[in-house]
N, C-alpha and C positions, 0 to 999 in steps of 0.2 A: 654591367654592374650598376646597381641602382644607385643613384645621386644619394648626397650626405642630406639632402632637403628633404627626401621622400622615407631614407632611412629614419632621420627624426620623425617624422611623421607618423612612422609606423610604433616606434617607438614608444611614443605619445601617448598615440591611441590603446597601446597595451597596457600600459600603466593605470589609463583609465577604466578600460575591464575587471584590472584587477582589483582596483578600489569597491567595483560593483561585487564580484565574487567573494571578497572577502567581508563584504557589509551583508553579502547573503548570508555568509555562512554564520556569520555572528547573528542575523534575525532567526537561523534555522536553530541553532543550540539554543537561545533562550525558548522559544517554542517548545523544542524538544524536550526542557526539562520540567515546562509544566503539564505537556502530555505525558510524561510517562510518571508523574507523580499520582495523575488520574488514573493511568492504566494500574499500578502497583499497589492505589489505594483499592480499587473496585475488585483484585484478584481474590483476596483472602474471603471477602463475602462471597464470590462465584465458588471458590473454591469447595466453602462449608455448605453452600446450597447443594452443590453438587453430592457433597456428602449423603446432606439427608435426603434427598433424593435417591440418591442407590439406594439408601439399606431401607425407603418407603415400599421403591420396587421390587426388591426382592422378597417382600413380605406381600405385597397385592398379587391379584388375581392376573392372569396375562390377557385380561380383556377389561382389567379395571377402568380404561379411559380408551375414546376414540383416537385419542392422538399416537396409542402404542400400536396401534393397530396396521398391520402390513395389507396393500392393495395384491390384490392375485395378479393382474395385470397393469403393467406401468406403460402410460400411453401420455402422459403429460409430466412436466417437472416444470421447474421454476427454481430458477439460481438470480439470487441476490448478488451482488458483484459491490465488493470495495474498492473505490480507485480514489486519487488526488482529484482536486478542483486546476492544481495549477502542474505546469510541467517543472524541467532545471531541477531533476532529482534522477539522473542518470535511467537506469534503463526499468527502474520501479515499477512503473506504468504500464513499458511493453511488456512486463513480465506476468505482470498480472491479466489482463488480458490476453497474451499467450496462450496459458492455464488455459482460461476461461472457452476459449475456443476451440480447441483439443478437446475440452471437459465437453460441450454441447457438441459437436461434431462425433465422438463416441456414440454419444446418445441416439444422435440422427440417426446415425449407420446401424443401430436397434429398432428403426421407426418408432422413434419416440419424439414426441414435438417437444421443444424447448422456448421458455420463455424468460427474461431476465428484469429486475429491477436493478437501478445502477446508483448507485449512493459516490456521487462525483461525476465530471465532468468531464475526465480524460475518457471514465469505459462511455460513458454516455456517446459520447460523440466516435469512437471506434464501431459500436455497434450500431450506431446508425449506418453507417453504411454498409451493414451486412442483412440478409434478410432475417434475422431473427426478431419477435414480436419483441418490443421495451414497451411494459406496463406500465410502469414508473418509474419515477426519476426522483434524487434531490439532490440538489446542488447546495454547495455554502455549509454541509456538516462535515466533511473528515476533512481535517487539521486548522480546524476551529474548535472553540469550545460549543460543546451542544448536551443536554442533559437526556436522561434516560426516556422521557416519553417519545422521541423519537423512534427509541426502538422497539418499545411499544404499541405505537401505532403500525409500524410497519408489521410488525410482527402478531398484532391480533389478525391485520389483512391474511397475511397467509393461512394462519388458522383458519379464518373463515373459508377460506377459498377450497380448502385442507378437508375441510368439516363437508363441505357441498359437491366434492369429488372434482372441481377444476383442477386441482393440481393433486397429481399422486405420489408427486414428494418436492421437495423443498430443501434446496442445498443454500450454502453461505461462503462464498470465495473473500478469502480477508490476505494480507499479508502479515502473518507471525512474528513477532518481532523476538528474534533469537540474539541480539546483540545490534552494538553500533554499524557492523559492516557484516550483519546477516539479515533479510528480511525475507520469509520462505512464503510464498506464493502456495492457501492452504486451502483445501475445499472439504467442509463438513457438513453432515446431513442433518439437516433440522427436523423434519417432518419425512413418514415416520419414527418417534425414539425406538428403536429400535434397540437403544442400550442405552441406560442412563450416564451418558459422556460428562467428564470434569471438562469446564472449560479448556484449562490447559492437558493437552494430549499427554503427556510427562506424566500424571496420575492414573497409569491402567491398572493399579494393584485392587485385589479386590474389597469392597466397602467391609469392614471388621464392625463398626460404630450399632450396636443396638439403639433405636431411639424410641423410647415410652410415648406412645404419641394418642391422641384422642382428639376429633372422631377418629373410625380406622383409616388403615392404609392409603385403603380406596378412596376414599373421599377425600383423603389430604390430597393423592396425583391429582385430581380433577380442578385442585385449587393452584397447585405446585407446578403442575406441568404446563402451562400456557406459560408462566412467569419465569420458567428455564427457556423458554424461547427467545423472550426477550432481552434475557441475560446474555444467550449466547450472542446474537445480532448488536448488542450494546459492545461485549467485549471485542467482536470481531470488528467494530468503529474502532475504539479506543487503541487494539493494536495496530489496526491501518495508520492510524493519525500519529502516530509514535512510530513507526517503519518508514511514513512518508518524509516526516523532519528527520528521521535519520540519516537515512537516503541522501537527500536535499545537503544536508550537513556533509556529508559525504564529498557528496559529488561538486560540491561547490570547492571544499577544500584540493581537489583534485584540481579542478581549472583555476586556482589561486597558483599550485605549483606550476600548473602549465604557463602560465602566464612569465612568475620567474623565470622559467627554464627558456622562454621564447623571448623574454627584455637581454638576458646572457646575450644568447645568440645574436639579436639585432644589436645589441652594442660590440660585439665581434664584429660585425659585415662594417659597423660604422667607424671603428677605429681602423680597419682594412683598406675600408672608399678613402680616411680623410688620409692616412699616409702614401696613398697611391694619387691623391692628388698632390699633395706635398710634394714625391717623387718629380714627380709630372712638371710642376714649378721649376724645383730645382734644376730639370733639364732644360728646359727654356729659358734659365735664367746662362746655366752652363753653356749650352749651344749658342744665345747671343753675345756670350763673352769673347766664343772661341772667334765668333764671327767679325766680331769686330778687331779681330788681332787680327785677322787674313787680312 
């Protein structure tokens, strides 16, 4: 049985853990309510965009823009991958990445080459140690604040690459934020639209909305279509960085009970050690009595 010195000890030190998890979890709620104030703000305009865009495309030609255009043979992709900069958000991380590797590993077994951009630090550094090519990288944007030219930039890159035939299509792996203790590990095609998709998946009813528009159809996609890309890439951040502080919020709350649940226990063992020294006294104190009466 472990001494009443070491049980203190241990004691202690849990106590002091649990001050850390439960200061995490208080830095991860405040976070969390400024990202999803962003994410909830940014929905309604994704939403309506996505609008006019369906009912653009269902009125243009089906070659109005390179971008709608299906390659006859798929021999390259290119997956964008959402992940955190930091870990201590349960198993957020391996899940996404999980996905991501299954997703490219399919692909291989089609002899399709696969290549990845990694927006965070955890897929960054997973994938480095596998042979898949990492074009790029950014570190320091999901679960910080970062504004839309980000996704922007990132996102004319594809195009172009899109446009000059290096990549024959273009996925985007984010984490969906379905609730406090849901975040669904989601893979969407960017390139080619193939169907003009509402950001959020929950919208596949079909576009009803006439919209009067001038110049025509066509020539609006050619302006609309690059800048649905960039919507989509911006909201798949915004839901990453709102799944990751959830997560984090989570799991932090979880090793705050564990911690409880493991001070219980150690103050058990420690009331157990000190009356079995106690015991222990008493009998030495009983046995030199008896001894001294023989």
């Amino acid at each position: 049985m472990a001494t009443l010195k070491e049980v203190q000890t241990k004691i202690s030190g849990v106590k002091k853990t649990k001050q850390i998890t439960k200061a995490m979890n208080m830095v991860a709620a405040s976070r969390l309510r400024g990202a999803q104030m962003a994410m909830n703000a940014f929905k309604p305009y994704a939403e309506k965009y996505a609008e006019v865009l369906g009912s653009l495309s269902e009125r243009a030609s089906g070659d109005a823009n390179p971008l709608l255009i299906k390659k006859e043979e798929i021999k390259n992709i290119h997956l964008i991958i959402c992940t955190s900069d930091r870990g201590l958000c349960g198993g957020f991380n391996a899940n996404l990445v999980k996905k991501a590797k299954v997703f490219i590993e399919e692909k291989q077994a089609s002899n399709v080459n696969a290549s990845v951009t990694n927006f965070g630090k955890k897929g960054r550094d997973s994938f480095k140690k596998s042979s898949v090519e990492i074009v790029d990288e950014h570190i320091g944007v999901v679960g910080s604040s970062f504004n839309f030219s980000v996704a922007s930039n990132s996102g004319q890159l594809m195009i172009n690459k899109f446009l000059e035939g290096i990549y024959d299509e273009v996925y985007v792996l984010y984490a969906s934020f379905k609730g406090m203790g849901k975040q669904v590990p989601t893979i969407r095609q960017l390139l080619p639209v193939s169907a003009i998709d509402a950001v959020d998946k929950d919208l596949e009813a079909p576009y009803q909305a006439e919209h009067i528009c001038e110049p025509s159809p066509d020539e609006l996609l050619g302006e609309m279509l690059p800048k649905n890309i960039f919507i989509q890439i911006h909201n798949a951040l915004l839901e990453t960085s709102t799944s990751e502080h959830a997560a984090r919020m989570s799991a932090m709350d979880n090793a705050t009970k564990a911690c409880n649940d493991l001070v219980e226990e150690l103050t058990l063992v420690y009331n157990k050690a000190r009356q079995a020294g106690i015991t222990a006294d008493l009998m030495d104190i009983v046995g030199g009595a008896e001894a001294l009466k023989g």
